[in-house]
PDB file of N, CA, C, O and CB in Angstrom:
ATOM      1  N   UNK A   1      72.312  81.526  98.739  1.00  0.00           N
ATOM      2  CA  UNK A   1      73.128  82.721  98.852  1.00  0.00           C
ATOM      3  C   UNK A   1      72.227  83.950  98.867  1.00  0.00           C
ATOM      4  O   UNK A   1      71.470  84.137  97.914  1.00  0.00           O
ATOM      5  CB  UNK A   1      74.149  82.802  97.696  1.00  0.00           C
ATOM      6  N   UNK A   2      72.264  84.805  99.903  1.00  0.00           N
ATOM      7  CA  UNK A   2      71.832  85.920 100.120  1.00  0.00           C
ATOM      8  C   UNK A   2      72.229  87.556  98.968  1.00  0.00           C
ATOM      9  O   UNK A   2      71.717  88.351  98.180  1.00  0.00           O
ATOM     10  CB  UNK A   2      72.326  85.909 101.536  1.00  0.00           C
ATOM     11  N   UNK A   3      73.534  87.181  99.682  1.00  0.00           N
ATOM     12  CA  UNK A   3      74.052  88.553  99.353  1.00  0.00           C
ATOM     13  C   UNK A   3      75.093  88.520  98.065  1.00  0.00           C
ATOM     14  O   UNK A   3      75.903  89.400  98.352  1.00  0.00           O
ATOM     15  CB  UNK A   3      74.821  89.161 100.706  1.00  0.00           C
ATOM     16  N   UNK A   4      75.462  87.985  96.862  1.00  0.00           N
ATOM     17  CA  UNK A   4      76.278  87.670  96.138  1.00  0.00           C
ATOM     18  C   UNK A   4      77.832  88.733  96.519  1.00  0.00           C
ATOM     19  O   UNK A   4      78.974  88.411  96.846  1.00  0.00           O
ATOM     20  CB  UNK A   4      75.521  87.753  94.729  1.00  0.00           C
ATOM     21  N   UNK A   5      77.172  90.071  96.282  1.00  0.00           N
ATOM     22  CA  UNK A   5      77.946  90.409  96.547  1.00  0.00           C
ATOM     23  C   UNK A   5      79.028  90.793  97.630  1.00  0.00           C
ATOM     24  O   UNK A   5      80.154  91.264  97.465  1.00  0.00           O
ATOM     25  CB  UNK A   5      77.647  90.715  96.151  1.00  0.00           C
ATOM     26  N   UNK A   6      78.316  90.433  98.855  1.00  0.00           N
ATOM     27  CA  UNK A   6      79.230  90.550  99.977  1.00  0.00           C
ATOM     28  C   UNK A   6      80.279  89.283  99.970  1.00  0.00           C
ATOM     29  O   UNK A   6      81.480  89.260 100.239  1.00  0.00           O
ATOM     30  CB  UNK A   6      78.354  90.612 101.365  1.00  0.00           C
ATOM     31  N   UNK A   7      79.443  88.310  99.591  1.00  0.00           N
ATOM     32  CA  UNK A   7      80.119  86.586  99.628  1.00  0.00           C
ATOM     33  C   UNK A   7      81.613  87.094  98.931  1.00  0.00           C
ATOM     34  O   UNK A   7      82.667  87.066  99.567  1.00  0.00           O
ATOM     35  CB  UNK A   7      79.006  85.024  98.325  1.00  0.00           C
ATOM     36  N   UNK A   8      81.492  87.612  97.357  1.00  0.00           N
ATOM     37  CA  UNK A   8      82.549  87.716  96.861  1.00  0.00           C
ATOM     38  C   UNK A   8      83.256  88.622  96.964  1.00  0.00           C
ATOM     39  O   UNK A   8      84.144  88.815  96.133  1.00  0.00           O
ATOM     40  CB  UNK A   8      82.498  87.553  96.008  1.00  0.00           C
ATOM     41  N   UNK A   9      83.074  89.373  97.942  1.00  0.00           N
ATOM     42  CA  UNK A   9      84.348  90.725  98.234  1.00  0.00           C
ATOM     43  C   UNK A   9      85.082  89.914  99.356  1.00  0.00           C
ATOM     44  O   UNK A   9      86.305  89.822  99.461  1.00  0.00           O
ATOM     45  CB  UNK A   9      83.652  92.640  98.974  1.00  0.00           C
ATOM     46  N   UNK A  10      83.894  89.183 100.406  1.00  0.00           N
ATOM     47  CA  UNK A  10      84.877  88.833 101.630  1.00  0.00           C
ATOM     48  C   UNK A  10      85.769  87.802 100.941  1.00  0.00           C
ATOM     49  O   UNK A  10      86.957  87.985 101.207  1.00  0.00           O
ATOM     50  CB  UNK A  10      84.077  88.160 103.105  1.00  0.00           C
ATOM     51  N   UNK A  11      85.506  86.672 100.053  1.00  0.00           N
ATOM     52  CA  UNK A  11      86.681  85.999  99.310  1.00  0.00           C
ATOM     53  C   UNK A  11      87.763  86.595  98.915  1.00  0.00           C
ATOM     54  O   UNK A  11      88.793  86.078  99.348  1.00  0.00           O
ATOM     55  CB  UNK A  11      86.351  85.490  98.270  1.00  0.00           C
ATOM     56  N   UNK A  12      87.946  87.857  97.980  1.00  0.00           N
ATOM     57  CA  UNK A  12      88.710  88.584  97.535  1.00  0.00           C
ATOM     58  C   UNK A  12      89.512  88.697  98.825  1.00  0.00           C
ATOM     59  O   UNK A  12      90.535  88.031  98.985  1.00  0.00           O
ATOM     60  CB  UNK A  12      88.135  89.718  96.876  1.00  0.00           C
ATOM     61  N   UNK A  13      88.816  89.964 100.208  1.00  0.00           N
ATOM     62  CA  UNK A  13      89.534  90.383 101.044  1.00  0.00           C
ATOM     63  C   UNK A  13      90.449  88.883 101.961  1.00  0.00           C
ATOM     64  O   UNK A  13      91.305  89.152 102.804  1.00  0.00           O
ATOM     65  CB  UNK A  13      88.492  91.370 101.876  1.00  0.00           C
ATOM     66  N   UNK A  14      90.172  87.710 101.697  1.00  0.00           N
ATOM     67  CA  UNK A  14      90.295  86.824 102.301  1.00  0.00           C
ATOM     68  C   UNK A  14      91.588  86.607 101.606  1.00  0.00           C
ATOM     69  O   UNK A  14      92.644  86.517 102.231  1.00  0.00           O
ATOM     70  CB  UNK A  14      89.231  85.933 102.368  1.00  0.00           C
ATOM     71  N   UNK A  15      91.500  86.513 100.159  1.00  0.00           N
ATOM     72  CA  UNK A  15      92.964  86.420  99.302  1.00  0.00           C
ATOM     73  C   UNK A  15      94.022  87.243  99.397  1.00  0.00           C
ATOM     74  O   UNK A  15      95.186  87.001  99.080  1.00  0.00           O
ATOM     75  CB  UNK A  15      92.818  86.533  98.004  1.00  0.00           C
ATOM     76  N   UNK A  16      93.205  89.004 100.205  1.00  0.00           N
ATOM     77  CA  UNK A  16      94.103  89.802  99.820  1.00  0.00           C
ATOM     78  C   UNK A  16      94.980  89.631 101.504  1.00  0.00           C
ATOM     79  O   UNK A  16      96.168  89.902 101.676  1.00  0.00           O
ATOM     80  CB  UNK A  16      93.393  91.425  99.189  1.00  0.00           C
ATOM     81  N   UNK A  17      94.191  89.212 102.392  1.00  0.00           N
ATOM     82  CA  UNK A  17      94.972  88.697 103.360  1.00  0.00           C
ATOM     83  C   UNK A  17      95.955  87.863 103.438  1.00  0.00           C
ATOM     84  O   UNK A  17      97.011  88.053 104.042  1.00  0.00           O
ATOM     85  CB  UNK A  17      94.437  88.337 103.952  1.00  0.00           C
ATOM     86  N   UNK A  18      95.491  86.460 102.542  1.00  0.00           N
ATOM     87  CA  UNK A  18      96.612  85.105 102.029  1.00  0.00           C
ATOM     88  C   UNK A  18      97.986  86.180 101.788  1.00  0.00           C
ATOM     89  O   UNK A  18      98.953  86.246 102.546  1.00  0.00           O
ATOM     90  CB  UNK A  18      95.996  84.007 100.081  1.00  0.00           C
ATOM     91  N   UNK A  19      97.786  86.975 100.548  1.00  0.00           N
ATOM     92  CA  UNK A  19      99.135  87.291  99.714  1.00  0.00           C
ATOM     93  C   UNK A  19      99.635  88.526 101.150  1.00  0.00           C
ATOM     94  O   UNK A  19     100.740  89.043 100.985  1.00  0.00           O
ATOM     95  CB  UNK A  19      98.765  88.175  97.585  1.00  0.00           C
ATOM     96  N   UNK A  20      99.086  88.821 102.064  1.00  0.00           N
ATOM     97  CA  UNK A  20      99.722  89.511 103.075  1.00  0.00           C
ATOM     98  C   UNK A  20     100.756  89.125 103.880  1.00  0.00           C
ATOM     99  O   UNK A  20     101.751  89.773 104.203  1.00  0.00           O
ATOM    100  CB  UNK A  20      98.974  89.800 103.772  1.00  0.00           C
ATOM    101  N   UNK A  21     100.410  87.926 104.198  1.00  0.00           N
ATOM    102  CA  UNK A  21     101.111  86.837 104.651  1.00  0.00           C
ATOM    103  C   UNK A  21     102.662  86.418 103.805  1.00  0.00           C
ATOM    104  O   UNK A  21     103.796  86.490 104.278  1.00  0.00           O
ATOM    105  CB  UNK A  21     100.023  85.690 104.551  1.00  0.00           C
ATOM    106  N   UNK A  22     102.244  85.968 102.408  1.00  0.00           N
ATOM    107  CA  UNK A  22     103.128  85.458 101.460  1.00  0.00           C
ATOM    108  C   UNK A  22     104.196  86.689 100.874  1.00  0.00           C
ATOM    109  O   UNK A  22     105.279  86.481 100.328  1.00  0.00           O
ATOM    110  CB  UNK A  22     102.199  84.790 100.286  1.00  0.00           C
ATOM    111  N   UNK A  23     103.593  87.972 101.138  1.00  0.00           N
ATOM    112  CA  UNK A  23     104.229  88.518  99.889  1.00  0.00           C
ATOM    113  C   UNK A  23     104.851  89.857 100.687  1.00  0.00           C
ATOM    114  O   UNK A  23     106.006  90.012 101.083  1.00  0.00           O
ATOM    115  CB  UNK A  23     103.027  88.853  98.449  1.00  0.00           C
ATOM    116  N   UNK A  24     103.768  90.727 100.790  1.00  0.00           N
ATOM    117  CA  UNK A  24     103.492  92.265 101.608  1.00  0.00           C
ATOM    118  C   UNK A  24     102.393  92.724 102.431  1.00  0.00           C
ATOM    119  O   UNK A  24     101.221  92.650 102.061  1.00  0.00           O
ATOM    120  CB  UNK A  24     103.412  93.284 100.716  1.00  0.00           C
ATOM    121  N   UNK A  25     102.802  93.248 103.662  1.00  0.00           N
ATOM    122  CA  UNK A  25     101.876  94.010 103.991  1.00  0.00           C
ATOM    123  C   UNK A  25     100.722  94.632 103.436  1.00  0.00           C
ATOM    124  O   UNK A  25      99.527  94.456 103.670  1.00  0.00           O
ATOM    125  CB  UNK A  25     102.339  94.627 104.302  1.00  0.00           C
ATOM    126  N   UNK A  26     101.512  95.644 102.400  1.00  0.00           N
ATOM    127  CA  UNK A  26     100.691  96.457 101.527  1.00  0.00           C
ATOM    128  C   UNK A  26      99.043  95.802 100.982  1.00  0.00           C
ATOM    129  O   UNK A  26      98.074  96.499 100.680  1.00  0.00           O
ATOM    130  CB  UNK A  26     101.706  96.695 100.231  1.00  0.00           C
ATOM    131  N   UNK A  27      99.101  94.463 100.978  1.00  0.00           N
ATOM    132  CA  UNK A  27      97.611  93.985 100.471  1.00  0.00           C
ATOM    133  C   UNK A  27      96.768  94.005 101.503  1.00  0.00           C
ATOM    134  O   UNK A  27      95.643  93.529 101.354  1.00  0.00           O
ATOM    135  CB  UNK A  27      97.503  92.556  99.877  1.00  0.00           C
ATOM    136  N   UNK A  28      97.255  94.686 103.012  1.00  0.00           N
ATOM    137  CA  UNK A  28      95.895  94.671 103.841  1.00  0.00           C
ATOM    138  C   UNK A  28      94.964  95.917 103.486  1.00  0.00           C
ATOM    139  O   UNK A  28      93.844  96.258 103.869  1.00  0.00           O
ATOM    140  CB  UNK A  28      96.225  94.720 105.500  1.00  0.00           C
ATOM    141  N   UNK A  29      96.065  96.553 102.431  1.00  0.00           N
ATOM    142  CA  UNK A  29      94.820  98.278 102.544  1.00  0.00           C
ATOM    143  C   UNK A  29      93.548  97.907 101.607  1.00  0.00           C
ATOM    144  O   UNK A  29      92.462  98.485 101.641  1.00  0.00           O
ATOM    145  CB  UNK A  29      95.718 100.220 101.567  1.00  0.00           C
ATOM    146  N   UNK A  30      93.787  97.185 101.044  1.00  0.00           N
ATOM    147  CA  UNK A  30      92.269  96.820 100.151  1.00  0.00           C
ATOM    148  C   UNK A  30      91.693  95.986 100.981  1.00  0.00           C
ATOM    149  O   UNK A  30      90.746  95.681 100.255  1.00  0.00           O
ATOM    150  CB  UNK A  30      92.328  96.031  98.579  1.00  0.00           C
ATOM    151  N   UNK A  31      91.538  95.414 101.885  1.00  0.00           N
ATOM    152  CA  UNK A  31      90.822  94.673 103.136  1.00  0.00           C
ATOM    153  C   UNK A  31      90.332  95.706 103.725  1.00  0.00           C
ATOM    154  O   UNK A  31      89.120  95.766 103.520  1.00  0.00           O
ATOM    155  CB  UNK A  31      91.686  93.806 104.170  1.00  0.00           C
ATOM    156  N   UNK A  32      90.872  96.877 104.615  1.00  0.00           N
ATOM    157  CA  UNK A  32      90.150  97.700 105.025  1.00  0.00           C
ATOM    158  C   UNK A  32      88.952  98.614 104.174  1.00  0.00           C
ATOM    159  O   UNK A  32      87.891  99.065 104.606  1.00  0.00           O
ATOM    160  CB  UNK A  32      91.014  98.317 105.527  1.00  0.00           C
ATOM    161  N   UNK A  33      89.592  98.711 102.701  1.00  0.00           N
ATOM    162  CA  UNK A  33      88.383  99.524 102.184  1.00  0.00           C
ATOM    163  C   UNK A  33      86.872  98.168 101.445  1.00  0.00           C
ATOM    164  O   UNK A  33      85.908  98.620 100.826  1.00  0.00           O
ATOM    165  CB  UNK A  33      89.271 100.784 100.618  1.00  0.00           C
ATOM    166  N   UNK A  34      87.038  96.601 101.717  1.00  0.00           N
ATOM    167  CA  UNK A  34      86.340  95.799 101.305  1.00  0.00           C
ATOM    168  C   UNK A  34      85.600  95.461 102.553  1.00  0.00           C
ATOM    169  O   UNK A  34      84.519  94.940 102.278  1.00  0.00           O
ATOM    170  CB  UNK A  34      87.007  94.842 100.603  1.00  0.00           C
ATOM    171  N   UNK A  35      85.818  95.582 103.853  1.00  0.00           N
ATOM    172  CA  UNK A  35      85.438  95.653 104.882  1.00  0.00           C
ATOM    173  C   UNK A  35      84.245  96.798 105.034  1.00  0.00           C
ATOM    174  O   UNK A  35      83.109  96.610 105.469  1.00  0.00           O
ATOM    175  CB  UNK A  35      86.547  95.757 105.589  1.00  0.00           C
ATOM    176  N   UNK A  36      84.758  97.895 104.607  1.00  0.00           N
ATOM    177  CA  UNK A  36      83.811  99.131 105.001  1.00  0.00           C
ATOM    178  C   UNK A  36      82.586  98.634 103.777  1.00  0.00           C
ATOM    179  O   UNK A  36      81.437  98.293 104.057  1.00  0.00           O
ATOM    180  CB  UNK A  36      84.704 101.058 104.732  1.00  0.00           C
ATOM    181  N   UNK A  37      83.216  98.705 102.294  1.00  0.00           N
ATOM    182  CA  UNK A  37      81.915  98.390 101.945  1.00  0.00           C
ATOM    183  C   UNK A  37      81.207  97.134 102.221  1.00  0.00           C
ATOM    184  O   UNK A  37      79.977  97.186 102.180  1.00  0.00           O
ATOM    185  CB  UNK A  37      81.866  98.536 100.775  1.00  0.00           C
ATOM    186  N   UNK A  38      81.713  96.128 102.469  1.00  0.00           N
ATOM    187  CA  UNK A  38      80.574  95.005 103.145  1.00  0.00           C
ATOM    188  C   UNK A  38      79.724  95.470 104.182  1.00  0.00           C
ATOM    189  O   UNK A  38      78.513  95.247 104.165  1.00  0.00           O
ATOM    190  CB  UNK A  38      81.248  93.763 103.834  1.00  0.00           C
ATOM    191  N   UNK A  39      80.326  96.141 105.136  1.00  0.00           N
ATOM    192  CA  UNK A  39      79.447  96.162 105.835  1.00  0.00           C
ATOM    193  C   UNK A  39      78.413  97.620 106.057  1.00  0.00           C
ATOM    194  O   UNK A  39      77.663  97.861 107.003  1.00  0.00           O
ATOM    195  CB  UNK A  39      80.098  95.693 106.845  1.00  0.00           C
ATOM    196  N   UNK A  40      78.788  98.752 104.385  1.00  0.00           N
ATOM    197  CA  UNK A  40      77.918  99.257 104.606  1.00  0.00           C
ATOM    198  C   UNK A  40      76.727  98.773 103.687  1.00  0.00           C
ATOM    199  O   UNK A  40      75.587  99.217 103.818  1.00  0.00           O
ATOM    200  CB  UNK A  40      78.275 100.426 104.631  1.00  0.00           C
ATOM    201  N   UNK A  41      77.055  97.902 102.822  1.00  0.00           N
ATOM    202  CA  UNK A  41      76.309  97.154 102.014  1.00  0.00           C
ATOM    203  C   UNK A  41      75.117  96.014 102.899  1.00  0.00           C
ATOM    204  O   UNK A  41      74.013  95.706 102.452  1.00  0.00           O
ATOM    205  CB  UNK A  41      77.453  96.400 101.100  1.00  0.00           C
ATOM    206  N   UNK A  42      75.667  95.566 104.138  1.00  0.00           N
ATOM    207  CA  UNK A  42      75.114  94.997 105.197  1.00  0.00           C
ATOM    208  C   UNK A  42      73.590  95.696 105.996  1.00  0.00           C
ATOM    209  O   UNK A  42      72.425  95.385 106.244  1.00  0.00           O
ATOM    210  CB  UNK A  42      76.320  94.979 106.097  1.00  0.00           C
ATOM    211  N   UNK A  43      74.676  96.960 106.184  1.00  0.00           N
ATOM    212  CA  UNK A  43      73.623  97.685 107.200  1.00  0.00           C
ATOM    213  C   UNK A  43      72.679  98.165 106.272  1.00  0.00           C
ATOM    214  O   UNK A  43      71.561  98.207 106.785  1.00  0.00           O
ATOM    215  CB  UNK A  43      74.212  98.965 108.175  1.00  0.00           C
ATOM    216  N   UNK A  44      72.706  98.585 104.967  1.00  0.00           N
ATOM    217  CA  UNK A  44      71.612  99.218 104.036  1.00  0.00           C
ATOM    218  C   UNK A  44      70.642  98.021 103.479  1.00  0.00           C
ATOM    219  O   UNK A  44      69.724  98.357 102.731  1.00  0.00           O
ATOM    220  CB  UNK A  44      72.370 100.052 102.686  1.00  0.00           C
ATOM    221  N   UNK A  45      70.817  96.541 103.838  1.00  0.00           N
ATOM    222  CA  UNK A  45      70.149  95.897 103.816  1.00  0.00           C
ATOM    223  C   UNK A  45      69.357  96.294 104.951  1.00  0.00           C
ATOM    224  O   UNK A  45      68.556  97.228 104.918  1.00  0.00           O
ATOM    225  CB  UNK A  45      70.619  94.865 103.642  1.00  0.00           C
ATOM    226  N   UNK A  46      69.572  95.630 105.874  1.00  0.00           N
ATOM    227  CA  UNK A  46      69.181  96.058 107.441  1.00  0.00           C
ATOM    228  C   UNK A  46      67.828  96.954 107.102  1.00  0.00           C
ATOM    229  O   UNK A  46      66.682  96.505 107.129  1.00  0.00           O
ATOM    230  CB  UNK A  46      70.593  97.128 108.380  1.00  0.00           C
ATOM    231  N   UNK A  47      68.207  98.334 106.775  1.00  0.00           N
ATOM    232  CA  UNK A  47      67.382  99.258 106.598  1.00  0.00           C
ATOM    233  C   UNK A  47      66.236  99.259 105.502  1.00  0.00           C
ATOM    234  O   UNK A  47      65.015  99.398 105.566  1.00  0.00           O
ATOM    235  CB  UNK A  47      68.123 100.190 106.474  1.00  0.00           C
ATOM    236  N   UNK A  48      67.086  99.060 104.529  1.00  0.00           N
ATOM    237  CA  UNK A  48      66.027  98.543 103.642  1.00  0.00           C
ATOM    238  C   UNK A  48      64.834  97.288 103.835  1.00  0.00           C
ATOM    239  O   UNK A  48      63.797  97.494 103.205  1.00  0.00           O
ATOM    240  CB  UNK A  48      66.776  98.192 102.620  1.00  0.00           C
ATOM    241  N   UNK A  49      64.882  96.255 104.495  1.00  0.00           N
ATOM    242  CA  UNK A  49      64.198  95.391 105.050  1.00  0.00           C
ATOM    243  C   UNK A  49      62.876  95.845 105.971  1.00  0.00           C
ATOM    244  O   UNK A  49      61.684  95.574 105.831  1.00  0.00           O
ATOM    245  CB  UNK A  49      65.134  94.716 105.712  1.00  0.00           C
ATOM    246  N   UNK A  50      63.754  96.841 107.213  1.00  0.00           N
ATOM    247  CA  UNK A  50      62.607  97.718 107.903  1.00  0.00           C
ATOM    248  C   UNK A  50      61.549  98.300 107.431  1.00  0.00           C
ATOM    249  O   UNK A  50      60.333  98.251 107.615  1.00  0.00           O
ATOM    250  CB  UNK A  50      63.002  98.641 108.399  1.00  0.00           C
ATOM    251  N   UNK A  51      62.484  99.011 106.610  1.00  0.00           N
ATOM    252  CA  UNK A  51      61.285 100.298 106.027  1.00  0.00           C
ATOM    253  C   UNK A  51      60.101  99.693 105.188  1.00  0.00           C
ATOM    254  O   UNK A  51      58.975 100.186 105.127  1.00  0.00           O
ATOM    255  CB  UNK A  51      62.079 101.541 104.838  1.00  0.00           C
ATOM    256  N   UNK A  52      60.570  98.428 104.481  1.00  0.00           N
ATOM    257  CA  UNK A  52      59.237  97.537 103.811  1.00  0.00           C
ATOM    258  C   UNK A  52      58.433  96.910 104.594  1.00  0.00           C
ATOM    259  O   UNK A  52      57.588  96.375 103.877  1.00  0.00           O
ATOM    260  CB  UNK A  52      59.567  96.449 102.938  1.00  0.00           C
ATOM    261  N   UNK A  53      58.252  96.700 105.611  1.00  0.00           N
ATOM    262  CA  UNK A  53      57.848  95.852 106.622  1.00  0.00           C
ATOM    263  C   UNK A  53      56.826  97.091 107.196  1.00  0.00           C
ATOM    264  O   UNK A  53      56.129  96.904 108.193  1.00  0.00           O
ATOM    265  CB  UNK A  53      59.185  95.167 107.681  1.00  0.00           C
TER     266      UNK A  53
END
């Protein structure tokens, strides 16, 4: 495992999709804001990698 923490947000956002399905809409808005931080958590890897190199 790389990134611990990306692994376990996309699980979360993955659940908060399940209960979207089952329950309400309303659980996609925490997907969109677990999305943004994965992947700004992603790209600041990215960068961070470069700049050591």
């Amino acid at each position: 495992m790389k990134n611990k923490k990306v692994i376990i947000l996309s699980l979360i956002a993955l659940g908060c999709i399940a209960l979207s399905f089952l329950f309400s809409w309303l659980f996609l808005i925490p997907v969109v804001f677990i999305i943004f931080i994965n992947q700004k958590e992603l790209f600041s890897g990215k960068n961070n990698k470069k700049s050591k190199n």
